[in-house]
C-alpha positions in Angstrom: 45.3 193.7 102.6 42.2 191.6 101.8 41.0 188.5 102.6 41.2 185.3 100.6 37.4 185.7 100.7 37.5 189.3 99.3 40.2 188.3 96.3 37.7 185.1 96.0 34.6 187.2 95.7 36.7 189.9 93.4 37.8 188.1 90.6 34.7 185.8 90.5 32.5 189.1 90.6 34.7 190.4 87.6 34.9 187.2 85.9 30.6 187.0 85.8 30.6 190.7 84.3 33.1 190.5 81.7 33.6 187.3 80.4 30.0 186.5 80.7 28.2 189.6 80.7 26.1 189.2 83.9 24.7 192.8 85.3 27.2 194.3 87.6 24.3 194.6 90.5 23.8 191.0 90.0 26.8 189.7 90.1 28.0 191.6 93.0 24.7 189.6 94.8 25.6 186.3 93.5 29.5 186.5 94.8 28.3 187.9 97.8 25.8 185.4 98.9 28.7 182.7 97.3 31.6 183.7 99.4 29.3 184.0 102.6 28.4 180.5 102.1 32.0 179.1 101.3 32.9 181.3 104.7 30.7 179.6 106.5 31.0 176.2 105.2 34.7 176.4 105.1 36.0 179.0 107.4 38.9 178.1 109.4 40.3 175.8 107.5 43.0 175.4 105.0 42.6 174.7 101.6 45.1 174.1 99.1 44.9 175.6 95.5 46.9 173.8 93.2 48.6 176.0 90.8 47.9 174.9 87.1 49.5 172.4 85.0 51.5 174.1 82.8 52.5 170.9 80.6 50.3 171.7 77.7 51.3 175.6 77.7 55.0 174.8 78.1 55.1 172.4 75.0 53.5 174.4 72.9 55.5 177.1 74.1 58.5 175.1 73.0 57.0 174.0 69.6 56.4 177.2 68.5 60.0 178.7 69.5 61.6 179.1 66.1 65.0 181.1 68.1 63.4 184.6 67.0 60.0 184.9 68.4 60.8 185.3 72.1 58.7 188.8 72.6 55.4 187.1 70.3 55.7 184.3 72.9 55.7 186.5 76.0 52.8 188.3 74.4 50.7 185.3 73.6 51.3 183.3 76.4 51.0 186.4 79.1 54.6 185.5 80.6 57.7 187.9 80.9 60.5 187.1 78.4 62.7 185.5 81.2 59.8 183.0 81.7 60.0 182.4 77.8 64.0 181.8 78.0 63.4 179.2 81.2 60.7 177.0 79.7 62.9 176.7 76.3 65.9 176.4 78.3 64.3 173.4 80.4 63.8 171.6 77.2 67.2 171.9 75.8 68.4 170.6 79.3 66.2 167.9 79.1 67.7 167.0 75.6 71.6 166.7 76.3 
């Protein structure tokens, strides 16, 4: 299993050569010089990553639920169709 360090320096690696189309060779030496740092500086201690506010995506989730579109939602939004169901379903709670 890896490290958070490693899954850090991973996704942050992959993020600089695909979404911003950094040579691999040098993003490989930017995370590795950045995750040896945030080792260092930070190393032993816990830190809490707050998971995303979902607010925003779950509204517009529920706006554009017309009672048909369950699968386009999954799709769009990157969620499993039983994540789809719960967010509506939360709303129409909320409602009653």
């Amino acid at each position: 299993m890896s490290s958070p360090l490693q899954k850090i320096h991973e996704m942050l690696r992959q993020a600089l050569v695909e979404a911003f189309e950094i040579a691999p060779n040098d993003a490989e030496l930017f995370c590795a010089g950045f995750t040896r740092q945030l080792g260092d500086r930070i190393g032993g201690d816990r830190i809490y990553l707050a998971r995303r506010d979902n607010t925003v995506r779950n509204a517009a989730i529920r706006a554009e639920f017309d009672g048909d579109n369950i699968d386009a939602l999954a799709h769009n939004h990157g969620l499993s169709r039983a994540s789809i169901y719960r967010i509506v379903a939360r709303e129409s709670t909320r409602k009653v």
